[in-house]
C-alpha positions as a Markdown table, in Angstrom:
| # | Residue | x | y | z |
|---|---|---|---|---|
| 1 | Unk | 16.5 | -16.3 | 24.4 |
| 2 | Unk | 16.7 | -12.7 | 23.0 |
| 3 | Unk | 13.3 | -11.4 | 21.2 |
| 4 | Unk | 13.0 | -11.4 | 17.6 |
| 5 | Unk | 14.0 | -8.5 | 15.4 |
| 6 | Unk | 12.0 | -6.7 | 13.7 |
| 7 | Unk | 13.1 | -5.4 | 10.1 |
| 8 | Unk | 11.3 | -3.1 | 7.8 |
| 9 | Unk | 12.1 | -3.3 | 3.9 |
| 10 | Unk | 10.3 | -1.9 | 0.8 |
| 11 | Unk | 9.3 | -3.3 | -2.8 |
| 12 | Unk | 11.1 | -0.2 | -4.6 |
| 13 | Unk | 9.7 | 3.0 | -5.3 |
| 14 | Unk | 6.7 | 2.3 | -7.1 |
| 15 | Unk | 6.0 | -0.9 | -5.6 |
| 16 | Unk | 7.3 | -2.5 | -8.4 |
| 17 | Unk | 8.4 | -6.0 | -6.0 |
| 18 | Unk | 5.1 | -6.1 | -4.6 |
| 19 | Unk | 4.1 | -9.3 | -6.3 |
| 20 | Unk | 7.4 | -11.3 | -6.1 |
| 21 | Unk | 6.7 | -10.5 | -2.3 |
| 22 | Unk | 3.2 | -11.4 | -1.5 |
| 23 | Unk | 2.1 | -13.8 | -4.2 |
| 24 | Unk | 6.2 | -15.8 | -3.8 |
| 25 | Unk | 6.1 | -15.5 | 0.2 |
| 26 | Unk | 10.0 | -14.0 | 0.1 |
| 27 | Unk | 11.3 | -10.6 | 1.0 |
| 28 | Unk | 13.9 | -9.1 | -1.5 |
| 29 | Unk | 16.6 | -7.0 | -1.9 |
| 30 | Unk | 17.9 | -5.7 | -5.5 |
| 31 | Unk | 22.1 | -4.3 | -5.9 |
| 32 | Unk | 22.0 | -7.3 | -8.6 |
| 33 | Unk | 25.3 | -6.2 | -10.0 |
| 34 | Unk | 26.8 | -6.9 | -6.8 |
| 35 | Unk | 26.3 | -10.6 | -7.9 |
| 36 | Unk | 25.6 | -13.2 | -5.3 |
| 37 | Unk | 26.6 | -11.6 | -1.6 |
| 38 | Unk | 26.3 | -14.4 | 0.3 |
| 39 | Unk | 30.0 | -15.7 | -1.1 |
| 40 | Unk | 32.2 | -13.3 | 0.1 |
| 41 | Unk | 33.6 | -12.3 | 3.5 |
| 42 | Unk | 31.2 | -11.9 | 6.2 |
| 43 | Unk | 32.9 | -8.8 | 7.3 |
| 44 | Unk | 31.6 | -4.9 | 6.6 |
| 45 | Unk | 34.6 | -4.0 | 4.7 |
| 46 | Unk | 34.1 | -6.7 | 1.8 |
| 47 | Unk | 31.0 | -5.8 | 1.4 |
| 48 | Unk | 32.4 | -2.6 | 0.9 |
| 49 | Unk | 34.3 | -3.4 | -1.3 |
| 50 | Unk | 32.0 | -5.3 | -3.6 |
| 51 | Unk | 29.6 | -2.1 | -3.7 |
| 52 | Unk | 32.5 | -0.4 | -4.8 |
| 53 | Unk | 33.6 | -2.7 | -7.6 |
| 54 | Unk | 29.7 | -3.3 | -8.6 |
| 55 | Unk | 28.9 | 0.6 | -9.0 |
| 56 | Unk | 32.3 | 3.1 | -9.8 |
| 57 | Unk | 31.8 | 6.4 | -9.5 |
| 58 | Unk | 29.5 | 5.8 | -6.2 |
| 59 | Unk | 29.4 | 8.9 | -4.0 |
| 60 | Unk | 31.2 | 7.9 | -1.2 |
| 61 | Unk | 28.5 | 8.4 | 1.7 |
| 62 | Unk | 26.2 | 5.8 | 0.1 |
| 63 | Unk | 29.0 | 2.9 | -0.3 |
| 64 | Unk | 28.7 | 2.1 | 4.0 |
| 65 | Unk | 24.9 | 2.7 | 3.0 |
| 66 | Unk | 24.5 | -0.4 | 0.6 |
| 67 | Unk | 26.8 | -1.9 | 2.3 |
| 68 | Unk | 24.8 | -2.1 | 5.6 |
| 69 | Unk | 21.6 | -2.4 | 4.0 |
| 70 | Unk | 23.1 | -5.9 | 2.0 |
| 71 | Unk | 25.4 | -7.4 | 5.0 |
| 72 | Unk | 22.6 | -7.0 | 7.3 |
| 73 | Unk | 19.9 | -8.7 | 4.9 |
| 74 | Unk | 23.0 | -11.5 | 4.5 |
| 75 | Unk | 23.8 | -12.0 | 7.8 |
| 76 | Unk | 22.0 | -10.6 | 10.2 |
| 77 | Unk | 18.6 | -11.0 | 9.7 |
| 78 | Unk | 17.8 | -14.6 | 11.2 |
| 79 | Unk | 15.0 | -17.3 | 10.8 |
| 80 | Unk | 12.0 | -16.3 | 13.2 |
| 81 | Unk | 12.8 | -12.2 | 12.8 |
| 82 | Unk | 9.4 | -9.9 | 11.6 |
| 83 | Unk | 9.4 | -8.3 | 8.7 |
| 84 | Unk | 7.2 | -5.2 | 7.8 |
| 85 | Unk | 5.9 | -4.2 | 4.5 |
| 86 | Unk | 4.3 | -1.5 | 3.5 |
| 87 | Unk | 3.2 | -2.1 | 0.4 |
| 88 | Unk | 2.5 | 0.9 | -2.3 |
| 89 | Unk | 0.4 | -0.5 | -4.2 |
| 90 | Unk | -2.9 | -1.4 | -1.6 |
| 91 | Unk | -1.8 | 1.0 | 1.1 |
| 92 | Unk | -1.6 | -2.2 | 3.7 |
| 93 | Unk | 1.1 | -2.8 | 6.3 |
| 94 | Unk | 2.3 | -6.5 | 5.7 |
| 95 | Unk | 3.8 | -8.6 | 8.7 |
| 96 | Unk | 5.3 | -12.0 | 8.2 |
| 97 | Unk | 7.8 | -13.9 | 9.9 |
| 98 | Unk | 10.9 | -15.0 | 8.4 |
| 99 | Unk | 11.3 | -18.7 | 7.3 |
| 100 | Unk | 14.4 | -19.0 | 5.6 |
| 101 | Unk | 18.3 | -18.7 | 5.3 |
| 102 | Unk | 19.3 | -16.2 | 2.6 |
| 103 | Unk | 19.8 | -17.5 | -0.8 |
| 104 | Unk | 20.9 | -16.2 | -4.4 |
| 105 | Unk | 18.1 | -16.4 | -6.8 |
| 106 | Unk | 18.4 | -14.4 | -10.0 |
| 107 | Unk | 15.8 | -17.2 | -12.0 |
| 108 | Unk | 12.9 | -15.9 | -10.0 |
| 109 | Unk | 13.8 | -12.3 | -9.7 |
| 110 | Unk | 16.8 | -10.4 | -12.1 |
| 111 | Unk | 16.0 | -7.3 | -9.6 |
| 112 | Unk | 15.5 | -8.4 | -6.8 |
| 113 | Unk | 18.0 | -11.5 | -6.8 |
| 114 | Unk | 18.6 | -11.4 | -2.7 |
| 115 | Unk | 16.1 | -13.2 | -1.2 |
| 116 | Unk | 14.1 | -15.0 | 2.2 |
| 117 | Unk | 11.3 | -17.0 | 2.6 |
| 118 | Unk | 9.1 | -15.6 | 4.5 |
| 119 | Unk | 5.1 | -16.7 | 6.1 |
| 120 | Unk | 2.7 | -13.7 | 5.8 |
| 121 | Unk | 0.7 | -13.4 | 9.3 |
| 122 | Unk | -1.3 | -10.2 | 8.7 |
| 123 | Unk | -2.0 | -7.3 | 7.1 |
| 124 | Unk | -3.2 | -4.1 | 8.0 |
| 125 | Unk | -4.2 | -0.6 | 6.7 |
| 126 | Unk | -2.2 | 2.2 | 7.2 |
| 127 | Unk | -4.9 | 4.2 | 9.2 |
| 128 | Unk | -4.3 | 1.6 | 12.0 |
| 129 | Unk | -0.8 | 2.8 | 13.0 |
| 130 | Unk | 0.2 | 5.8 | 14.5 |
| 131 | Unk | 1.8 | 8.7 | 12.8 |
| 132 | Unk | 5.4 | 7.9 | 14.5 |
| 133 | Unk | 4.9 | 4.2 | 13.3 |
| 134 | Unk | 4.3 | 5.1 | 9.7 |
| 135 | Unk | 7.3 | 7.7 | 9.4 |
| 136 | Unk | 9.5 | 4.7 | 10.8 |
| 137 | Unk | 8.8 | 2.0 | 8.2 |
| 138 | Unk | 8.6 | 5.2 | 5.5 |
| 139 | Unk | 12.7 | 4.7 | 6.1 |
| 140 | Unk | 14.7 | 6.5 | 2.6 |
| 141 | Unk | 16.6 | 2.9 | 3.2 |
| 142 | Unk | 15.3 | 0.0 | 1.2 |
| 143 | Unk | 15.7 | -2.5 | 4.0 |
| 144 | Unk | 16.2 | -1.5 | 7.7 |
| 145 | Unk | 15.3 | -2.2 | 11.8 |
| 146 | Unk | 12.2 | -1.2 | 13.4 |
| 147 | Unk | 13.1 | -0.6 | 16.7 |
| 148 | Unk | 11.5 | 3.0 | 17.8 |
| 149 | Unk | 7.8 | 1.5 | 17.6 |
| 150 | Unk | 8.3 | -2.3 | 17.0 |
| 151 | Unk | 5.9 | -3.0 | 19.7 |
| 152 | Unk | 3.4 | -1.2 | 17.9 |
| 153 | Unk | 3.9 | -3.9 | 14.9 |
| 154 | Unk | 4.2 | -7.4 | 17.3 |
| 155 | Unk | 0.7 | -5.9 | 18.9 |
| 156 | Unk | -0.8 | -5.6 | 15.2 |
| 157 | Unk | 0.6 | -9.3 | 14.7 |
| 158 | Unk | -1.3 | -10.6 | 17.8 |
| 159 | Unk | -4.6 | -9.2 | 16.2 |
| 160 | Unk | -4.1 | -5.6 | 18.9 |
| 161 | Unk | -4.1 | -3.0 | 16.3 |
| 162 | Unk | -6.9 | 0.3 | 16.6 |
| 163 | Unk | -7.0 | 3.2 | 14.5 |
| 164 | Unk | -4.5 | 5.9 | 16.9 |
| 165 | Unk | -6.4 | 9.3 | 17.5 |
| 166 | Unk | -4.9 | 11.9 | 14.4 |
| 167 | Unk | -2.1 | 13.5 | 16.3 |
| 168 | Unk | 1.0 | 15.2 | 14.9 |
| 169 | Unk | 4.1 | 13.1 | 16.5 |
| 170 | Unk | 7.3 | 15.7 | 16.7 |
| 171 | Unk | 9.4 | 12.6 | 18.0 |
| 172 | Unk | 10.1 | 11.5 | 14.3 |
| 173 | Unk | 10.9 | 13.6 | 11.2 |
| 174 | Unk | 9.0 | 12.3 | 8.0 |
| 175 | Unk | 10.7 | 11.2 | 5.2 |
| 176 | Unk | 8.6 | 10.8 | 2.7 |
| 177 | Unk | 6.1 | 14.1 | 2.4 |
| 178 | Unk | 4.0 | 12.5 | 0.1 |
| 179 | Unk | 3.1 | 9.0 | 1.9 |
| 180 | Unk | 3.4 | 11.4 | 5.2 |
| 181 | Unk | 0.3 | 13.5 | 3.5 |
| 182 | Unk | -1.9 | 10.4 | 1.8 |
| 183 | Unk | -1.6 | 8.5 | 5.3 |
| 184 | Unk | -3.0 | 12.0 | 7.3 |
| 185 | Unk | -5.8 | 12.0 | 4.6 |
| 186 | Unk | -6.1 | 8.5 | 4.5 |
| 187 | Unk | -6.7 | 8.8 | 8.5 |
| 188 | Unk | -9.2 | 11.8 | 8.4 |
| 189 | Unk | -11.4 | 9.8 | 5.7 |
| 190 | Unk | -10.9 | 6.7 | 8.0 |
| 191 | Unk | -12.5 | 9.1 | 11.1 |
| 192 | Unk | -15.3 | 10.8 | 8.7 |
| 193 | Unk | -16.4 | 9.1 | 6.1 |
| 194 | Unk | -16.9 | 5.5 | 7.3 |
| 195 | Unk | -20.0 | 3.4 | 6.7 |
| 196 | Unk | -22.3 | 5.2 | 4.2 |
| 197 | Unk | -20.3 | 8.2 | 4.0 |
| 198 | Unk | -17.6 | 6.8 | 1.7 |
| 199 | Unk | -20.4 | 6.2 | -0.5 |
| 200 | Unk | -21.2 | 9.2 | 0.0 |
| 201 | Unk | -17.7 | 10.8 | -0.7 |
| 202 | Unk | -16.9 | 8.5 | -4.5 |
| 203 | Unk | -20.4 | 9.8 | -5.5 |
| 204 | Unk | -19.0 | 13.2 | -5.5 |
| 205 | Unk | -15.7 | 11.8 | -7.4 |
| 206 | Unk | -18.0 | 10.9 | -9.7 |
| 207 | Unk | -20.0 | 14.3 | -9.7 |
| 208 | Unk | -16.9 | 15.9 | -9.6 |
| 209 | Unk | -15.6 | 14.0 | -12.8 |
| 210 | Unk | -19.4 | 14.7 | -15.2 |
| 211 | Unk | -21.3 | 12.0 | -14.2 |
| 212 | Unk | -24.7 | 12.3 | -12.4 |
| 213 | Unk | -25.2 | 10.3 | -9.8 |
| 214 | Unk | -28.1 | 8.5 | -7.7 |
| 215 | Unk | -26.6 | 8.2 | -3.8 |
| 216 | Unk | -28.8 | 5.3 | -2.0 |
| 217 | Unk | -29.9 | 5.9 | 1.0 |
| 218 | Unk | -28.3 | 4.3 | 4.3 |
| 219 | Unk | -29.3 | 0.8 | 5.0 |
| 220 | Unk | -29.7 | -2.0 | 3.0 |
| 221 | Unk | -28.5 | -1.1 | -0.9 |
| 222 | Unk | -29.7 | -4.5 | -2.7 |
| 223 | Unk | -25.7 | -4.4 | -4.1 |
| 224 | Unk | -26.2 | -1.2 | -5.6 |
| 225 | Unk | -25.3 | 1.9 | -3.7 |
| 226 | Unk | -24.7 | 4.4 | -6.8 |
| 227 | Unk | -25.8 | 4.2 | -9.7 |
| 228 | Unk | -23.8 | 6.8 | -12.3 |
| 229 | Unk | -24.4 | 7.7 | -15.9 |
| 230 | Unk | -22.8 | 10.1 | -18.3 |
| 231 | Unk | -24.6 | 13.5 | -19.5 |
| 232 | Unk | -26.9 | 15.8 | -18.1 |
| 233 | Unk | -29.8 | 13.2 | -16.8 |
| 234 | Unk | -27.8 | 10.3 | -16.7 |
| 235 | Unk | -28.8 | 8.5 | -19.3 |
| 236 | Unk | -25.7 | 8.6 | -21.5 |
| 237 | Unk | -22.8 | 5.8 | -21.7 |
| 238 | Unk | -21.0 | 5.1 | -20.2 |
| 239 | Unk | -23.6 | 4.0 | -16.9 |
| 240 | Unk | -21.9 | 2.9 | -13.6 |
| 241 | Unk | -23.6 | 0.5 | -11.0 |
| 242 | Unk | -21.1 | 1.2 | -8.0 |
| 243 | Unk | -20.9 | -1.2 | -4.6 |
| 244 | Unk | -18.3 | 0.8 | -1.8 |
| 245 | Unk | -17.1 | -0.8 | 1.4 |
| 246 | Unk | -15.2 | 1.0 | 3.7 |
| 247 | Unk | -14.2 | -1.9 | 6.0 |
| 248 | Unk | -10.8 | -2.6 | 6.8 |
| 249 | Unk | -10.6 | -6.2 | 6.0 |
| 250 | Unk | -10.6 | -7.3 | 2.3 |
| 251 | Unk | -13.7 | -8.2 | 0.4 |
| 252 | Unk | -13.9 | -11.7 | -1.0 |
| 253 | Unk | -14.8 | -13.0 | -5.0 |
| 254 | Unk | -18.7 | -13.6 | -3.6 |
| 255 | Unk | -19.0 | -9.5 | -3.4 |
| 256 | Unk | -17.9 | -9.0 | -6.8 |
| 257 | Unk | -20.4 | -11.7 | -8.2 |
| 258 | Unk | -23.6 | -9.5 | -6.6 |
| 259 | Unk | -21.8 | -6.6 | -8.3 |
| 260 | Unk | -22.4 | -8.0 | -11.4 |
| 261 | Unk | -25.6 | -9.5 | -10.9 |
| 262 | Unk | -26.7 | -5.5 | -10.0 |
| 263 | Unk | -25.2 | -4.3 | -12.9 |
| 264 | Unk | -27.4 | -6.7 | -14.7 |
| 265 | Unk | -30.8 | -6.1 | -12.8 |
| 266 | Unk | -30.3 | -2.0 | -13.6 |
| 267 | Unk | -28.6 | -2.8 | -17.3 |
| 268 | Unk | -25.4 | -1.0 | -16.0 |
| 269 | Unk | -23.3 | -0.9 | -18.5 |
| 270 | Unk | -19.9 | -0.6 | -16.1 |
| 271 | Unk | -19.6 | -1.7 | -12.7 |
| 272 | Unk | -17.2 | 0.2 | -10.1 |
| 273 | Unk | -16.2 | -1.4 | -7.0 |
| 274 | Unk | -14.7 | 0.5 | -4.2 |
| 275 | Unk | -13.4 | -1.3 | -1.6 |
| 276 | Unk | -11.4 | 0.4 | 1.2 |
| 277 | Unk | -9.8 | -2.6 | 3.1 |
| 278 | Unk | -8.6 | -3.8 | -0.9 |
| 279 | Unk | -9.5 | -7.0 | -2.1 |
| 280 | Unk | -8.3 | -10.8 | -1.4 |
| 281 | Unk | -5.7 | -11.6 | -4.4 |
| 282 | Unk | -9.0 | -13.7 | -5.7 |
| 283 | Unk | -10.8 | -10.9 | -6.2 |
| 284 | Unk | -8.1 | -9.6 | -9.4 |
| 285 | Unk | -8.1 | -13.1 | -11.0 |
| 286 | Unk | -12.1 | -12.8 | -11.0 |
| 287 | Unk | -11.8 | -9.8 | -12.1 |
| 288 | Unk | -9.1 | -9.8 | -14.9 |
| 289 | Unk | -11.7 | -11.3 | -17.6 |
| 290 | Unk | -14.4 | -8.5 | -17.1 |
| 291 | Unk | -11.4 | -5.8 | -17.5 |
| 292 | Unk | -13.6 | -3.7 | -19.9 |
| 293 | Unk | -16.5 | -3.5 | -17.7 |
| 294 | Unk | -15.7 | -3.4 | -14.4 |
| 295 | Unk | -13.2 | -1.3 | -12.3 |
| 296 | Unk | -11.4 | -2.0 | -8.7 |
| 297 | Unk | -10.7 | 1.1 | -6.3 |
| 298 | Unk | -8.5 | 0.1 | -3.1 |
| 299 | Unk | -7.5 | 3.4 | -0.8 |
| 300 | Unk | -4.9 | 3.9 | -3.2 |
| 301 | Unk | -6.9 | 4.4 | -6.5 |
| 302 | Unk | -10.0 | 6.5 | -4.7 |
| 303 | Unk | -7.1 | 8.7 | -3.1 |
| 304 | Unk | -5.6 | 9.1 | -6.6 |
| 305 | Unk | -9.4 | 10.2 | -7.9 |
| 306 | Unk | -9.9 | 12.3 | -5.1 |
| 307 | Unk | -7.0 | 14.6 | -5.8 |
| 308 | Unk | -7.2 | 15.0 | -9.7 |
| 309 | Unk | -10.8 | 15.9 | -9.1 |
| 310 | Unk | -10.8 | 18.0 | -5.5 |
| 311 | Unk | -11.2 | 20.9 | -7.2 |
| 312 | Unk | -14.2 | 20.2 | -8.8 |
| 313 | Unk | -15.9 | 18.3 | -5.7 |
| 314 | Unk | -19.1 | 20.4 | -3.7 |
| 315 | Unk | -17.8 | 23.2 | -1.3 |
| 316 | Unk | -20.1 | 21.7 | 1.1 |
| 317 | Unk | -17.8 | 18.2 | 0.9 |
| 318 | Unk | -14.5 | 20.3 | 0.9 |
| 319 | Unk | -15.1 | 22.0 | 4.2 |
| 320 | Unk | -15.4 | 18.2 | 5.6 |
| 321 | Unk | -12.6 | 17.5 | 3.5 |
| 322 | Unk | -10.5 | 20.1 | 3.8 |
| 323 | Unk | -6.8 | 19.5 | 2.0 |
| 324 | Unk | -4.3 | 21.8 | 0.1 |
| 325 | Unk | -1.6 | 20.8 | -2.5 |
| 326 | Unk | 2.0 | 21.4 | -1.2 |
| 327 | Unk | 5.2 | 21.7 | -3.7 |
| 328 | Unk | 8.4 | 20.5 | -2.5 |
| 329 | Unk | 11.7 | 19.5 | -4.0 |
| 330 | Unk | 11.9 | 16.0 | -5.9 |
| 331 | Unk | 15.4 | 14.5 | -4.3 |
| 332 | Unk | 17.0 | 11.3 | -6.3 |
| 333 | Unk | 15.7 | 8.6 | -3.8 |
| 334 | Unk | 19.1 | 5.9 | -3.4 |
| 335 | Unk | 17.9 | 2.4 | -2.9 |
């Protein structure tokens, strides 16, 4: 029996599928004005055709593009196949295994109509692949195979994934310049500031962006381990109580109940929570009534704040953190 395949597929450019994906357990593909692929020929060429007849005035080296990309999600993609997902909106790598046939199903999704069911298995941060990994699943293609470094997915499946040493890897050309950049920072915060040090480094976001702050010391933090206020003491609103973990796992609804009692025994008027693994999809519902007083950070949101404020951060935190902004050309990404 040959081995499983191992696909790779994204959730558009802004991670705009992300939900249909992980809270719906399916993978998707969009070309909805193809209309329902799974009815025509099973041969390249008529799915050729139908990209041609769904989009006129297609450049011509994209129509075998969607064409692939749609006959292979159709056909050739089978029940027991992996499928990763790097997801843009936590920053995680998600694994599951395929469940389902392919089906047709504009009533859940109008954009992403193509569809499999699919069991989520794991999912990991970023920092735990290598470089080559991360460029190969950062594919310009919306749905693809993994073949280059597929072992390095099946390990993190059986639970074998460690954060890879920060090496440059010539063997594969990045695609994308700005995921390839966030990852390498990602990985250099990963290697420096774990523990009490990524307290350490959204206190000076927070100095950085007017607030003063009170660091705790390492140890034991009560729940509390900055506490933030506006103006020049600190005793303007708005006032932050702020909990940071920089575990790889996601934190559970428990940790955002001390949150709030510490914001209570301190009379915080905010709360921040920083976690770098993300949070379990519990964790948002929670959270959604208290919207005006408290405030999630995954990796993506405290690497968001850490650029807009860099500038402004200690020079004794930017020689550990040293990074510099890069301009590049904006090309029209094809799905």
């Amino acid at each position: 029996m040959s081995e499983a395949k191992i696909w790779g597929i994204h959730g558009g450019a802004t991670g705009d599928a992300d939900p249909l994906f992980l809270q719906h357990n399916v993978v998707a593909i969009g070309w909805a004005e193809m209309g329902d692929p799974g009815k025509l020929k099973a041969d390249r060429e008529a799915f050729k055709a139908a990209v041609i007849a769904a989009y006129p005035g297609i450049k011509p080296g994209a129509i075998p593009n969607y064409a692939g990309q749609v006959f292979r999600f159709v056909h050739e993609m089978k029940i027991g196949d992996l499928v990763v997902y790097p997801s843009k909106r936590d920053r995680h790598v998600h694994i599951a295994r395929v469940q389902g046939e392919y089906r047709y199903d504009p009533t859940v999704s109008r954009e992403y109509p193509n569809q499999r069911s699919v069991k989520w298995l794991c999912d990991v941060p970023r920092t735990n692949f290598s470089q080559g990994a991360l460029y190969e699943i950062g594919s310009a293609m919306s749905f693809f195979q993994v073949r280059n470094y597929a072992d390095e997915f099946r390990q993190a499946v059986e639970g074998n994934v460690t954060p890879p040493p920060i090496i440059h890897d010539e063997t594969v050309a990045p695609v994308d310049l700005e995921e390839t950049g966030q990852d390498q920072i990602a990985k250099l915060i990963s290697a420096k500031f774990k523990g009490h040090g990524l307290a350490r480094l959204v206190g000076a976001i927070l100095k950085a962006q007017g607030y003063t702050i009170y660091l705790s010391p390492a140890g034991p933090d009560s729940g509390i381990d900055i506490l933030a206020g506006a103006g020049k003491l600190g005793f303007d609103k708005p006032s932050l109580c702020v909990q940071v973990k920089s575990g790889d796992t996601p934190v559970e609804s428990r940790t955002l109940n001390e949150l709030r009692g510490a914001m209570q025994s301190v009379n915080a008027s905010e709360g921040l929570f920083v976690s770098w693994g993300g949070f379990k999809p519990t964790v948002y519902k929670q959270a959604l009534p208290t919207f005006f007083s408290v405030r999630l950070w995954t990796q993506k949101e405290l690497l968001e704040n850490l650029f807009s404020s860099y500038d402004r951060l200690d020079e004794d935190l930017k020689a550990e953190l040293p990074l510099k902004r890069i301009w590049t050309v904006a090309t029209e990404e094809e799905e």
